[in-house]
Every structure is written in C-alpha cells, then in structure tokens.
C-alpha positions as CSV (number, residue, x, y, z in Angstrom):
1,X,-22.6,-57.4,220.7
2,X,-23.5,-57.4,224.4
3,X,-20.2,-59.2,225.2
4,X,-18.5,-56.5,223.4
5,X,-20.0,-53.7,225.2
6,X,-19.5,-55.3,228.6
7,X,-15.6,-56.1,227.6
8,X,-15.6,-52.0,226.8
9,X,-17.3,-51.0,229.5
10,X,-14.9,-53.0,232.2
11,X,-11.8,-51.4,230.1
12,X,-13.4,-47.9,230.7
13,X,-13.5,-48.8,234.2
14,X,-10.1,-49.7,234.7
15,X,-8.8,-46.9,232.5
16,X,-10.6,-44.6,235.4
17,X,-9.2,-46.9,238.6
18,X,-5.8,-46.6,237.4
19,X,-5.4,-42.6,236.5
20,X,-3.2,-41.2,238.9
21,X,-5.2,-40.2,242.6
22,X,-5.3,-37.0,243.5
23,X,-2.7,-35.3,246.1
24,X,-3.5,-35.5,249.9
25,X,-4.0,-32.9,252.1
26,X,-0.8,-32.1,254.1
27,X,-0.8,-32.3,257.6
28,X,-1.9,-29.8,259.2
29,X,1.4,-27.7,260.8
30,X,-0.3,-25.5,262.9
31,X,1.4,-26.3,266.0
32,X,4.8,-26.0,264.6
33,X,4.3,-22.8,263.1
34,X,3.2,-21.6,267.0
35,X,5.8,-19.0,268.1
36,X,8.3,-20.8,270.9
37,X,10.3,-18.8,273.2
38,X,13.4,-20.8,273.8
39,X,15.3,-20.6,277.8
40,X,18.3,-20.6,278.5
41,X,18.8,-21.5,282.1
42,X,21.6,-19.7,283.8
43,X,23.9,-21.9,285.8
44,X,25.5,-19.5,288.2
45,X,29.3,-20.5,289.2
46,X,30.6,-19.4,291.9
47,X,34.2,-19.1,294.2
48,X,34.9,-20.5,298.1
49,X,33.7,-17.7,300.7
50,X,37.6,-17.1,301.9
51,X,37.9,-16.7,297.8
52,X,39.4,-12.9,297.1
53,X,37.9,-12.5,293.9
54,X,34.5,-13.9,295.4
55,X,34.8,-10.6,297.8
56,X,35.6,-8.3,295.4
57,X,33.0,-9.7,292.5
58,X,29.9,-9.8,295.3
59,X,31.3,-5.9,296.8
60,X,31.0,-4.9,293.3
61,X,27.7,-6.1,292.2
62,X,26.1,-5.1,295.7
63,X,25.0,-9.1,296.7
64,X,23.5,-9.8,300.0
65,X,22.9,-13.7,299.3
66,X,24.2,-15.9,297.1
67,X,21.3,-18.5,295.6
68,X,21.2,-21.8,297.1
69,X,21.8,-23.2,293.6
70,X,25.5,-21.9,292.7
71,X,27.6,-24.3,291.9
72,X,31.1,-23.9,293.9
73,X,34.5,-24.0,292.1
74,X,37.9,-24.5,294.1
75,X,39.8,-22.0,292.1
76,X,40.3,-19.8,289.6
77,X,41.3,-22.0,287.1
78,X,38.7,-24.4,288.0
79,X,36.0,-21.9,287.2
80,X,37.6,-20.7,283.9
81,X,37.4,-24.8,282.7
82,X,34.0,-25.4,284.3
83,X,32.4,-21.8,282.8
84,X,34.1,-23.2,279.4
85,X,32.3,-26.5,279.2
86,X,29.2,-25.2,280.1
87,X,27.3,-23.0,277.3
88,X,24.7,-22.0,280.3
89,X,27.6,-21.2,282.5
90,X,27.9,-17.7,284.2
91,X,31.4,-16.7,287.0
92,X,34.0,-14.8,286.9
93,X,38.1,-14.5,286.7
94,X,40.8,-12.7,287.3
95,X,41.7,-10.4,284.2
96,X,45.2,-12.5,283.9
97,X,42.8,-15.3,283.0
98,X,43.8,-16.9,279.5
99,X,40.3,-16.4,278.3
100,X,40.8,-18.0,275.2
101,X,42.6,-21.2,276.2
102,X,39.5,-22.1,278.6
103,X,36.5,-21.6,275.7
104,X,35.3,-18.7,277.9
105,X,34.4,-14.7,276.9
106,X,34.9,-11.7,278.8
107,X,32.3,-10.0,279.4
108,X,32.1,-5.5,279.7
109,X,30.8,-4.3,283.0
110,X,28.7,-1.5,283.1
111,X,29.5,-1.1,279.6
112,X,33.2,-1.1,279.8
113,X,35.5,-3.8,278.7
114,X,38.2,-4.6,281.3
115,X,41.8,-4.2,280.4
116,X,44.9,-2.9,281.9
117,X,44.1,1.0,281.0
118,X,40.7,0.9,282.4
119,X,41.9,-0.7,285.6
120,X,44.3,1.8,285.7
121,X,42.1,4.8,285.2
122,X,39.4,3.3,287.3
123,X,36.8,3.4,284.6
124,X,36.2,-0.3,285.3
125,X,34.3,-1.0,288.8
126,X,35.6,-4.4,289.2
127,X,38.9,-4.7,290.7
128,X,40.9,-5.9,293.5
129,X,44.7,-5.4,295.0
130,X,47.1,-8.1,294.8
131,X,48.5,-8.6,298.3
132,X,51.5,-10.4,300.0
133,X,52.6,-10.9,303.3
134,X,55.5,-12.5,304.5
135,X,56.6,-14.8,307.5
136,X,58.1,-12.4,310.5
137,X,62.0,-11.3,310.6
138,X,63.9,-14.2,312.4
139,X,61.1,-16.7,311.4
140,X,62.1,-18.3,308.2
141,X,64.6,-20.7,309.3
142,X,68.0,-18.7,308.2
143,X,69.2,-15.3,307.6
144,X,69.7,-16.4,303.9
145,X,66.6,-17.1,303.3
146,X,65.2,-14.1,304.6
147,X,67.6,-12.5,303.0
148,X,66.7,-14.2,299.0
149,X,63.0,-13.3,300.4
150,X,63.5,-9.4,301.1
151,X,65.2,-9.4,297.7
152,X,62.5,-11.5,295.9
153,X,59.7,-8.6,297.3
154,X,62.1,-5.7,295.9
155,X,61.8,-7.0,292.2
156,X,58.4,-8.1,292.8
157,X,57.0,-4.7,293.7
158,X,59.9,-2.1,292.7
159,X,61.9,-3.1,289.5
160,X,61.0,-2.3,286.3
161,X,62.0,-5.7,285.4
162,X,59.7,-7.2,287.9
163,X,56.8,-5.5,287.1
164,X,56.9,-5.9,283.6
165,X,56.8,-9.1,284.3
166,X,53.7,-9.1,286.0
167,X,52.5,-7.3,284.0
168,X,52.9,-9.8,280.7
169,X,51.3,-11.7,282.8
170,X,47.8,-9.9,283.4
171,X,48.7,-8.1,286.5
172,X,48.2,-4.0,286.2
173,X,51.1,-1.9,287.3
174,X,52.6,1.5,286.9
175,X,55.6,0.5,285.7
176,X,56.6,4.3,284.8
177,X,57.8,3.9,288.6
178,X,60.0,1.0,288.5
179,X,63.7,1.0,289.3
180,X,66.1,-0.6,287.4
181,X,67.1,-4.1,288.8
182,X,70.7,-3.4,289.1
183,X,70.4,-0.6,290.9
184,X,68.2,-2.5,293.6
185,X,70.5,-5.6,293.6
186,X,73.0,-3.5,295.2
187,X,71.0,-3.5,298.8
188,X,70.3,-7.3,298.3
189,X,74.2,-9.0,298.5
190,X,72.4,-12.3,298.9
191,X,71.6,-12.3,294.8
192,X,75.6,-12.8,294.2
193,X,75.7,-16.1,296.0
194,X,75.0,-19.6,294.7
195,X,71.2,-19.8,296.4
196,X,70.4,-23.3,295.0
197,X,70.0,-24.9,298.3
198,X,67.1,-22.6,299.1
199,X,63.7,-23.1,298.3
200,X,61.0,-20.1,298.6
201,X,57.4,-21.2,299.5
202,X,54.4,-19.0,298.7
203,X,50.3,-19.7,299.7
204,X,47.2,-18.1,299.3
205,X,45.8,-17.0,296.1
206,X,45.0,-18.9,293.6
207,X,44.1,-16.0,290.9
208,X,47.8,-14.5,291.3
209,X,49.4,-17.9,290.2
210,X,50.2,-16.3,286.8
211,X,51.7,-13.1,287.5
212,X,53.8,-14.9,290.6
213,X,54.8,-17.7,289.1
214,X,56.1,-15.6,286.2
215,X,57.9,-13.0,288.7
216,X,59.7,-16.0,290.2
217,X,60.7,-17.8,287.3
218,X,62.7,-14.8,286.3
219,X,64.2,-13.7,289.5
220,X,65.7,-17.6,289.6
221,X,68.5,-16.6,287.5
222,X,69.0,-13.4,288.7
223,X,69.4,-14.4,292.4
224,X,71.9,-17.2,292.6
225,X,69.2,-20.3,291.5
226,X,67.1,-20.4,294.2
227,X,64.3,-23.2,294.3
228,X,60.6,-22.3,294.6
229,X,57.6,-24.3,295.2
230,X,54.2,-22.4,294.9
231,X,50.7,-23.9,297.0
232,X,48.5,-21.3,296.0
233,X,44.9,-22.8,297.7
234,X,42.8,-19.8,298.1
235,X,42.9,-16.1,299.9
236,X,42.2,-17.4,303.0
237,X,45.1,-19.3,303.3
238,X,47.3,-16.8,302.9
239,X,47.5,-15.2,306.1
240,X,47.2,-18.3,307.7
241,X,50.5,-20.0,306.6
242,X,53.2,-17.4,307.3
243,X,51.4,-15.4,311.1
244,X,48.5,-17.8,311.2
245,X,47.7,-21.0,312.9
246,X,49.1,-22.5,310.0
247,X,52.7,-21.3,310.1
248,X,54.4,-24.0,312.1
249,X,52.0,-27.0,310.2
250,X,53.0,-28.6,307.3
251,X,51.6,-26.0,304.8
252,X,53.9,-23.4,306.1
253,X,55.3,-20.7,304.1
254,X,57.6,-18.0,303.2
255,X,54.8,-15.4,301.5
256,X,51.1,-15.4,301.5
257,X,49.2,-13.8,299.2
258,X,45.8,-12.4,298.5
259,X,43.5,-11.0,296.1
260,X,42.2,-9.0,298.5
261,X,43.3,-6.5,300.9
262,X,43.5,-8.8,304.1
263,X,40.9,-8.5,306.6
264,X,41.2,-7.0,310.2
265,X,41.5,-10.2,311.5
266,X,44.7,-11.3,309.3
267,X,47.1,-9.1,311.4
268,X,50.1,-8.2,309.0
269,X,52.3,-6.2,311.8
270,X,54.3,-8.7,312.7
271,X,55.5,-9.2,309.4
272,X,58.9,-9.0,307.6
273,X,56.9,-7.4,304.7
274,X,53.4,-6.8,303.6
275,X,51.6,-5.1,301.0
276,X,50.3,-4.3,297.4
277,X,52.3,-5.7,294.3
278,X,49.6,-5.2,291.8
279,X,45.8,-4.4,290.8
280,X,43.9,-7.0,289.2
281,X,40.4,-6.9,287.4
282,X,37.7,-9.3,288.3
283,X,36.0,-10.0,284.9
284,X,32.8,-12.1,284.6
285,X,32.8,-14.5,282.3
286,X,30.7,-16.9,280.1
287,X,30.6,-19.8,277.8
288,X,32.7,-18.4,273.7
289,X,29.7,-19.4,272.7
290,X,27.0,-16.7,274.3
291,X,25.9,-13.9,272.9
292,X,26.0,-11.8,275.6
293,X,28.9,-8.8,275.4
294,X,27.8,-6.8,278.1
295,X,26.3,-7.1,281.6
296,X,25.1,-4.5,284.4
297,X,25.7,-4.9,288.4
298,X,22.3,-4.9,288.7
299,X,21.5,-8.0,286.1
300,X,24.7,-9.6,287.5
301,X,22.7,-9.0,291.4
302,X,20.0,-10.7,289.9
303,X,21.1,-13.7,288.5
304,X,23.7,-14.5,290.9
305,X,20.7,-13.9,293.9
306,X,18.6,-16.4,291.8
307,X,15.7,-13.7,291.1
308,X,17.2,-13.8,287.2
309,X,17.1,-17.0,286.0
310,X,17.4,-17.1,281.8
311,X,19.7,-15.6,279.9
312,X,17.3,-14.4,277.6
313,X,15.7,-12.0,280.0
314,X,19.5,-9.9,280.9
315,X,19.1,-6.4,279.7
C-alpha cells in the first residue's frame, strides 16, 4: 500500500511539472515608447561666385556670407542632379529647369509659386535678365559672319518666332511684341545664302543653355544652315570671351551671355550688340521627396548662412 501511494504521489507531481508555465513578463518598452524628434540635416548647395543665378538667388534672399559648409556645383544642371540625389539637398535653378527629369521640386517664394505670369507681373521676387553681348563690329573674322550674327540677335530678341521659342523653353517673354520673322529677314540678306561654312560660337551662361540652344536650333534652317557650337561655362565667362581677356584665346566667341545684368567692370560699349533677350526666375529647389512647398527669404538667409540647420525647424 505504501508503494502505491508513493507511485501516486510521484504521478501527481509530474502531472503539476508538466502543466503549461505561466506567461513572462514582456520586456519592458519604455524607452521605445520615449518621444524622438527626428533631423533632418540641410545640406546647402550652392553655385560658383561669377555664377548669375548665385547673384541674383543671394540679392534676393538678403545674404551677407555664405556658410563654410556649402557644397559648390559647376552649373546649373549640375545642381538640378546633385539637389536630386540628395533627399537633404537644398539650391536653386533657373525656372527653365526640367524639374521633373532631375528628381527635384520647386519650391514657392514668399508664398508664390514661380511661373511665367508671376515673373511677368513681378509678384515673384526671384528673378534675373537674360543677357548677351556680342564680339565688336569688324571682329568676328568676316563680314558674313557678322552678318548671320546680327540676324541671329533679331530673331532671338524681336520675332515672334524667336521668342516663342524661348519661351517653350522656360525663358519669360512678351511675345505680344514680336515681329513676324519674315518681315525682319528682309534687313538680314545674309539668311538667303547657303551659311553652312559658318559656325556661331556662344559662352557664358550655363542656366540659358535651354532657351539658346533651342533659339538656335530653329534659326539653322531659316538662315542658310549655319553651324553652332555652344560652351556655356558660367556668367563670368561671358564677357570675357567676346571684349575680355579671353577674346583672342582659344575659348573665343561670337556672343556671351549672362544671367545677370553684366557688371560695371564687363564694358559692353564696344560691342556689335548687347542686351536683354529674356527674364528668367531663380527657383529654389529640393529633393521630390521633401515635404516642404513653401520657403521665406528670411528661412532661405538662414539656412544658406548656416544659422538654420534642419529642415524640420523652416517655418
């Protein structure tokens, strides 16, 4: 009988060993329930100091000094590609930038979005001329050439066709004042003539590559063929290559150009031609991906001064 109790008594034992355990604590989660505040460190992108649209973006947000740690860009398109692979990115473009193709947003300043009417109307602060200047009369190696070049400015900055043109192209014109082509190519005989043997060279600006390039593709066939070659390095080359120090070099040109109004030490008297063939908008951009939609002069002082360094402290 003892043997039977002590067999029941080991079984009862078991029985209780074996019943399922009861649940553990959790871990405690205290310190991932903590509220976080995530940064977002701006990286501030910025353009050559000869750079047009450097002038006109730092004139219009009121900069004194740039912050040592701005990254420098070599152009226009440069800056749209770097901005666009870089979700912390922060620069800015000219309006004829293809915002889309380069992963990059426009961003409204002083809440209003740039576009051609409010460029137009002036309602958006941020905007520049788009300047030429050509080499002086007698100076671009024959008469025909100087000739193809006088008629080249005409469409650029008078014909309807010209400036709608540009204007397809991002640039901002008033083409209610444009003459009709034909009507201009009457005071330019040079256009009639097989021009295939000559070859315009432009400089300077890099932000009116589109608008130019497209003004010259479509002159081409309306001026006997002509050749172009475009070397568009920066503003402050554009001077330099048709009056400057550079005119005789190896980067010599026909027509400079800037995004600027040139300076007072970029003489344009002696030139064939100078002056204004359309307004462009400076836009600043950022990464598709931010949030932001809007920015002020004064955040855009801040950040690009270094004093404003996150993006999630711009008001």
């Amino acid at each position: 009988m003892k043997k039977i109790l002590c067999v029941l008594f080991s079984l009862m034992l078991l029985a209780g060993c074996s019943s399922t355990p009861a649940t553990e604590a959790p871990a405690s989660t205290e310190s991932a329930q903590e509220p976080t505040t995530a940064t977002s460190t701006i990286n501030v992108y910025t353009r050559d100091a000869t750079s047009g649209t450097r002038e006109a973006f730092e004139k219009a947000i009121g900069l004194e000094e740039l912050t040592a740690t701005a990254i420098e860009v070599s152009s226009n398109g440069d800056m749209a590609t770097k901005v666009g692979a870089d979700e912390n990115g922060i620069g800015y473009a000219s309006l004829s930038t293809d915002f889309e193709a380069n992963n990059v947003k426009p961003l409204n300043f002083e809440g209003v979005a740039p576009s051609e009417e409010t460029v137009l109307d002036g309602s958006y602060g941020m905007q520049r001329p788009f300047s030429y200047v050509t080499r002086a009369a007698g100076d671009f190696g024959s008469d025909e050439k100087e000739q193809l070049v006088a008629a080249f400015i005409d469409y650029l900055c008078n014909s309807t066709e010209g400036m709608l043109v540009v204007e397809s192209a991002g640039g901002v014109v008033d083409t209610s004042a444009g003459t009709p082509w034909a009507e201009l190519a009457e005071n330019h005989p040079i256009v009639n003539q097989d021009n295939s043997g000559i070859t315009i060279s432009t400089a300077g600006s890099t932000s009116v590559e589109k608008t130019l390039s497209a003004a010259l593709e479509s002159f081409v066939p309306m001026a006997g063929n002509f050749q172009f070659v475009m070397n568009q390095t920066g503003s402050g080359d554009g001077h330099k290559r048709v009056l400057g120090e550079e005119k005789d070099g190896v980067n010599a040109a026909d027509i400079g150009f800037a995004s600027r109004s040139f300076n007072e030490d970029e003489d344009v008297s002696g030139a064939m031609a100078s002056g204004q063939y359309a307004i462009d908008a400076v836009v600043t951009i950022v990464n598709a991906n931010n949030p932001l939609t809007d920015i002020t002069a004064d955040s855009l002082n801040q950040i690009y001064s270094g004093t404003l360094t996150d993006f999630n402290a711009v008001k």
